[in-house]
Structures are given as C-alpha cells and as structure tokens.
C-alpha positions as CSV (number, residue, x, y, z in Angstrom):
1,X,0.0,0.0,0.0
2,X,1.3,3.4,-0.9
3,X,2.2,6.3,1.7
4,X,0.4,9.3,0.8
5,X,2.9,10.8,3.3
6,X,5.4,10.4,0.7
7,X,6.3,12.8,-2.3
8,X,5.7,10.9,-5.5
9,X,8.6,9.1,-7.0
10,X,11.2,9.4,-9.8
11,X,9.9,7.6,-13.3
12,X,11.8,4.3,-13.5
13,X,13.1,3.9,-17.1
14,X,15.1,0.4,-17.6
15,X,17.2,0.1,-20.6
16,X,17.6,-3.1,-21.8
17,X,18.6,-5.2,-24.8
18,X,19.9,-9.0,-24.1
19,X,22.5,-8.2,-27.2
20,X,25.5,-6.4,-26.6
21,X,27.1,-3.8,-28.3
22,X,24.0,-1.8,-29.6
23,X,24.3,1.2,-27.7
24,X,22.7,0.3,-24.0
25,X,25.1,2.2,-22.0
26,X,26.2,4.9,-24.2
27,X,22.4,6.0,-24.6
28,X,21.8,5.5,-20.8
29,X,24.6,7.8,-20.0
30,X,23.7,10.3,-22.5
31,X,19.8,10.1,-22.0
32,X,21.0,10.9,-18.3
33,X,23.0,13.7,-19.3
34,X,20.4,15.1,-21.8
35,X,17.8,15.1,-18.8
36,X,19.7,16.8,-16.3
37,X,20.9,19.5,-19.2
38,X,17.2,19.9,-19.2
39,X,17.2,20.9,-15.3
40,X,15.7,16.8,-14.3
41,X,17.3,15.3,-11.3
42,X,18.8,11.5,-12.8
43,X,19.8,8.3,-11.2
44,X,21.7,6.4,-13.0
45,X,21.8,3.0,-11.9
46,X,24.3,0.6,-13.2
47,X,23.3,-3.3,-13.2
48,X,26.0,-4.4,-15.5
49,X,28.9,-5.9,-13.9
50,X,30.9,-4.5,-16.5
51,X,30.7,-1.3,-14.9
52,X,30.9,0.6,-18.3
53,X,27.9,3.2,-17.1
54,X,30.1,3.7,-14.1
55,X,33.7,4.1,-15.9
56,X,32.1,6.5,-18.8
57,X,31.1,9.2,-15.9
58,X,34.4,9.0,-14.6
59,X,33.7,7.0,-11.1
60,X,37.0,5.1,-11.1
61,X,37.2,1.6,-9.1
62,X,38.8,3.1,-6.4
63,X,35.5,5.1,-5.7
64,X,33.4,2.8,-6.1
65,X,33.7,1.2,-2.2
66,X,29.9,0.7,-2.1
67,X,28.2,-0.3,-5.2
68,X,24.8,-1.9,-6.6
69,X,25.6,-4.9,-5.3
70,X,25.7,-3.8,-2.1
71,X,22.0,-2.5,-2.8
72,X,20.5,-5.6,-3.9
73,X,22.3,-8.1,-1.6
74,X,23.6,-6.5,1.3
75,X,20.2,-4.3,2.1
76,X,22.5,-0.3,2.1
77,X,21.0,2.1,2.7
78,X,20.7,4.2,-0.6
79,X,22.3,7.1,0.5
80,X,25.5,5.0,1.4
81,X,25.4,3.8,-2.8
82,X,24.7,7.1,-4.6
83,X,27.6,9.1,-5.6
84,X,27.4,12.9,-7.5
85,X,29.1,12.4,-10.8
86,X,30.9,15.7,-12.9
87,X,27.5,16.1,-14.6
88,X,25.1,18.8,-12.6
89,X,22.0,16.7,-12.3
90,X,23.4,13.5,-12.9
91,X,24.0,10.8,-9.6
92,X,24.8,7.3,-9.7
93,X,24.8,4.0,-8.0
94,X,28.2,2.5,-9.7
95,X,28.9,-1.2,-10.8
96,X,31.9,-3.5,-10.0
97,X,32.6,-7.0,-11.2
98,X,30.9,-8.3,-7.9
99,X,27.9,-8.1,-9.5
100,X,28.6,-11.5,-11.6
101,X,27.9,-13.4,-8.7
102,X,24.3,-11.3,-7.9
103,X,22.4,-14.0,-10.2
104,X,23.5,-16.9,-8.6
105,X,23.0,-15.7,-4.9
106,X,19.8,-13.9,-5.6
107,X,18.4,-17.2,-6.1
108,X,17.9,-18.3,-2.6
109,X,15.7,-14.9,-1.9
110,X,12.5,-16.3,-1.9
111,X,12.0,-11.8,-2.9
112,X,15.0,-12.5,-5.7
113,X,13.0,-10.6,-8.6
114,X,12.1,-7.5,-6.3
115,X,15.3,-6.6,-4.5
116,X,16.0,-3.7,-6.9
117,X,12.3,-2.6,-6.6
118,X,12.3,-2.3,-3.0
119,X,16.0,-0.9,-2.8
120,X,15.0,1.8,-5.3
121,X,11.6,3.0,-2.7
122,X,13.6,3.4,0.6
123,X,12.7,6.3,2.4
124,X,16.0,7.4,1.8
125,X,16.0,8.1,-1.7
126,X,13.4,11.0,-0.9
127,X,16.1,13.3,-0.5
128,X,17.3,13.6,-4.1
129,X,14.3,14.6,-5.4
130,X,14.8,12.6,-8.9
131,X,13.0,12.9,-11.5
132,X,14.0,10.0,-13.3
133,X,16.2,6.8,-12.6
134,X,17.4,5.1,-15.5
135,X,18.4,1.7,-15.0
136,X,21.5,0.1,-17.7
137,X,20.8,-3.4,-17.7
138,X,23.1,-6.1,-18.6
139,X,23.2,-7.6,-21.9
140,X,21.4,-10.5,-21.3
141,X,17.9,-11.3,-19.6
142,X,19.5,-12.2,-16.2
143,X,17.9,-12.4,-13.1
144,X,19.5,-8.5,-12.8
145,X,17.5,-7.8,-16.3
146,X,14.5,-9.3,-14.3
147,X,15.0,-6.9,-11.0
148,X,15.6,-3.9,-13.3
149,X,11.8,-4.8,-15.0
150,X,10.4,-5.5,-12.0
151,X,11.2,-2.5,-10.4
152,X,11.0,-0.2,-13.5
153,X,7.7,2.0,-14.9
154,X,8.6,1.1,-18.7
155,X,11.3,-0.4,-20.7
156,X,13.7,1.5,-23.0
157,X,15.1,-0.7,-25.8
158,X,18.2,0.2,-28.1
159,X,17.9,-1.1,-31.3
160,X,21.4,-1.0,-33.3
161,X,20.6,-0.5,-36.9
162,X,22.3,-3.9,-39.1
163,X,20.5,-7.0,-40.0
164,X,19.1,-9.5,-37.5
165,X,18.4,-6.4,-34.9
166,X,14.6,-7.3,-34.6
167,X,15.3,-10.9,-34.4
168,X,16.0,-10.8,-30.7
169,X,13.8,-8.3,-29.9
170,X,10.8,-10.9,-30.1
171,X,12.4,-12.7,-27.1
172,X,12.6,-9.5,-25.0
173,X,9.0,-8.2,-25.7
174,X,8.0,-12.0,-24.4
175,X,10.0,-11.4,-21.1
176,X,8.3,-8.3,-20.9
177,X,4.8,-9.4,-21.2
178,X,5.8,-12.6,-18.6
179,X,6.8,-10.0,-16.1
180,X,3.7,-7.8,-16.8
181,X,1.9,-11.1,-16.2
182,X,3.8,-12.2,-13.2
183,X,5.4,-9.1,-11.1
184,X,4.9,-5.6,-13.0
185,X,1.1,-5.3,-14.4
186,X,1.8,-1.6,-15.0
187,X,5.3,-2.2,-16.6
188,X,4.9,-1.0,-20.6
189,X,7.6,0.0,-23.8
190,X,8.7,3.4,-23.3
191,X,9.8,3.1,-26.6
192,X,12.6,1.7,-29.3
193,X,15.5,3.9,-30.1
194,X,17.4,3.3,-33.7
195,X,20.9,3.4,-32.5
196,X,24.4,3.5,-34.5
197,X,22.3,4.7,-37.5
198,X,24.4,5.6,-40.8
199,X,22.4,7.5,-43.3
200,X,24.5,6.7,-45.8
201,X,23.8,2.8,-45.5
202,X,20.6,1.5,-47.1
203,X,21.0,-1.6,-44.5
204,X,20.2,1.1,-41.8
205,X,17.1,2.7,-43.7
206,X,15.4,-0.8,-44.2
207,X,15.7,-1.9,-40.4
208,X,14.4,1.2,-39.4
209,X,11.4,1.0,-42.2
210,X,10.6,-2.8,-40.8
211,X,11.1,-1.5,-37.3
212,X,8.4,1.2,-38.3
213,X,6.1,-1.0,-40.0
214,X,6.1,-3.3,-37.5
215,X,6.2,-2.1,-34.4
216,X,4.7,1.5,-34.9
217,X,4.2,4.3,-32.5
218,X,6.6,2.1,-30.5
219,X,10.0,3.6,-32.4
220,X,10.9,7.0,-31.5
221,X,11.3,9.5,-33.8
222,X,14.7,9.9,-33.1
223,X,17.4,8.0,-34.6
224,X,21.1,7.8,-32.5
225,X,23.9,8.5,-35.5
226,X,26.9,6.5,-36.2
227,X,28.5,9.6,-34.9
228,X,32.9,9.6,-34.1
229,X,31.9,11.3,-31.2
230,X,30.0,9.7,-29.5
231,X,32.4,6.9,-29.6
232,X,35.6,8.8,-28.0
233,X,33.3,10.4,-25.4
234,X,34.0,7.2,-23.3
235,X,37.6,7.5,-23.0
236,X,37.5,11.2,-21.5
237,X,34.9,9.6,-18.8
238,X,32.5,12.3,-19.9
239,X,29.1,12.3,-21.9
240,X,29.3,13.2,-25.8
241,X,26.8,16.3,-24.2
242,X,30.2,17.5,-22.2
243,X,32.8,16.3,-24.8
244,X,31.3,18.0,-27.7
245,X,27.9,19.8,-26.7
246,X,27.6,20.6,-30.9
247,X,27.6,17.3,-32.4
248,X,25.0,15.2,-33.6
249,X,25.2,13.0,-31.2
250,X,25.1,15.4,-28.6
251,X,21.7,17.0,-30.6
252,X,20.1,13.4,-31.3
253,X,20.3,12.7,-27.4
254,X,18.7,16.4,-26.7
255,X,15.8,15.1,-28.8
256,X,15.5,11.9,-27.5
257,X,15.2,13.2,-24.0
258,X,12.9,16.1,-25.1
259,X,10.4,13.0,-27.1
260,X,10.4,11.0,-23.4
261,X,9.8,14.1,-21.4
262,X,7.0,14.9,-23.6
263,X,5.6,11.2,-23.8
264,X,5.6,11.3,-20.2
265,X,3.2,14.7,-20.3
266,X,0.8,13.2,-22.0
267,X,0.5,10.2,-20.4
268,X,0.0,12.2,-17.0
269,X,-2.9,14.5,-18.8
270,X,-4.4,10.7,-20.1
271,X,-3.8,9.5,-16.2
C-alpha cells in the first residue's frame, strides 16, 4: 500500500537489450546527461557488472567502495550507494565485477525478482528529489535484467541499426509481457531507439522501415547517429553532451530526451 505521506517518486526507465554492443550504455549515459541539461534530477543506476555506465562518468574503481551490489544483496542504505558524478543533475549508483555473482545468490531470496524494486523506494532516496532513474541493464535477460523490469515504470530498448536487430527483440518483448503477467502489471515500452544509424547505409534505412512498419508508434522518432563522437566520449569519462555539446550526437540525445519528457506529459494528462 502506498504512503500518501510520501512525495511521488522518480519515473523508472530500464534500458535493456539482451544483445551487446547496440548502444545500452552509451544512450543511458547520454539520456542521463540530456535530462539533467534539461534541469531533471537522474539516477543512474548501473546493473551491468561491467561497470561501463560507471567508468564513462568517470567514477574510477577506487571510488566505487559501495556499489549496486551492495544494494541488492547487502540491504544499504541508498544514500550510502549514490555518488554525484561531474554532470550537474546527474547521480549514480556504480557497478563493479561483484555483480557476476548477484544471479546466482539472488536465487535463494524467496524476494530474488524484487530486491532492486524495494531498494530503489527506501525512504531514503526522498532526499534527491529525482526525477527519473534510469536503469543500464546487462546484456542478457539475467535475473539482474529481471530486477531492473520489475522495479522499473517502462522499458527503453536500443535497437542497433544492421541486419538481425529485430530478431532478438521478439524474445525480449516476451519477457516483458511474462513480467507484466507475473510481477509488474503496470510495466509497458517506453519506446525503441534506432541506434548507431548511418544514413548513408541502405541496410540502416530498411531496419528502421521494418522496425516502423512493424512495431509503430513504439519507435521513437529519433534516430542515435553513427557519430565519431559519441564513440571517443567514453575515453574522456565524460558524456558526448560534455565532450562535444555541438555534435550530432550530442543533438540526437537532446531530442530523445525532449520526445520521453513529452511522452511522459501526456501520459500524465491521459492519467
């Protein structure tokens, strides 16, 4: 039961895609950065025990003394997790290699597929005021993919733009109707992003025409570029907003967060 005590909480976006390399992280990280340019209070939270989320804002391993996995398995305290990053706006709960291990000891918690639900509503997160929490998932449909649904309002999916990219999406819209069915009757798409897009490939304009006819009003607008910089961004531990505010990475990001913001106004006027 809810406590209408309590201030409303952030929207819970989980971005996921059981492939790798399509552009999970690097649009997490941006998205986050492209909300908080836009004045939004972010959580990031990284669930991939590659840490990549936490590495590209600069959180090196040395800082990272409590991490996500000490959320889901140890029961911190929230405040103890979150760390400021360089980004005005931007916080996160960083990722270390520990997190490898979460699957196979999260399976003896009889509460193993809501640990990241209940971790992300302690009392404690009140205090940051977010606005959203984003969630980067691992590439695969772990048990960590599983939390992150579970506790998440909608699902984000990054869709690289190269042949077979909608043949694994069919497993992951399946997992997402199982959890509505099981745990999250109010989880839905947020939407697909076309990522890595090169508009001078005809391979990239035909996956995002059978994206379109197939799945609809589910595909954003905006397309991600191919785009050099948002590629070296990473290695300066900085957002492609930071590294090179101009580019059209930096703008296709802007307009992605500006199309969620404004998907999320009119759901509230429909609510």
């Amino acid at each position: 039961m809810s406590d209408p005590t309590r201030p409303p909480g952030p929207k819970i976006i989980a971005v996921v895609n059981q492939k790798g390399g399509v552009g999970k992280t690097t649009t997490t990280i941006n998205l986050g950065a492209a909300l908080a340019e836009l004045g939004f209070h972010v959580l990031l939270v990284d669930i991939d025990p590659q840490g990549n989320a936490s590495t590209g804002l600069g959180i090196g391993r040395e800082d990272r003394r409590l991490t996500t996995y000490d959320l889901l398995l140890d029961e911190a305290d929230i405040q103890d997790v979150v760390q400021e990053t360089d980004v005005e706006g931007l916080w996160i709960t960083p990722a270390t290699t520990d997190l490898s291990s979460a699957d196979i000891e999260m399976i003896a918690n009889e509460k193993r597929s809501y640990l990241l639900h209940d971790a992300l509503r302690q009392r404690g997160i009140d205090k940051y005021e977010f606005d959203y929490v984003l969630i980067d998932c691992p590439p695969s449909l772990s048990l960590l993919t599983v939390n992150a649904m579970v506790a998440a309002h909608s699902v984000l999916v990054p869709l690289q733009s190269e042949f077979y990219a909608l043949e694994g999406l069919s497993q992951l819209l399946l997992t997402v109707r199982e959890i509505r069915q099981s745990a999250n009757p109010d989880l839905r798409i947020e939407g697909i992003v076309m990522t890595m897009f090169d508009t001078r490939n005809n391979l990239s304009r035909q996956v995002e025409a059978d994206a379109r006819d197939n799945l609809g009003a589910l595909v954003f607008k905006t397309i991600i570029p191919r785009n050099v910089r948002i590629s070296e961004a990473p290695s300066f531990a900085v957002p492609v907003l930071d590294y090179d505010s101009k580019s059209k990475g930096s703008e296709a990001y802007r307009a992605l967060a500006a199309e969620i913001v404004a998907l999320q106004g009119q759901q509230q006027q429909r609510g």
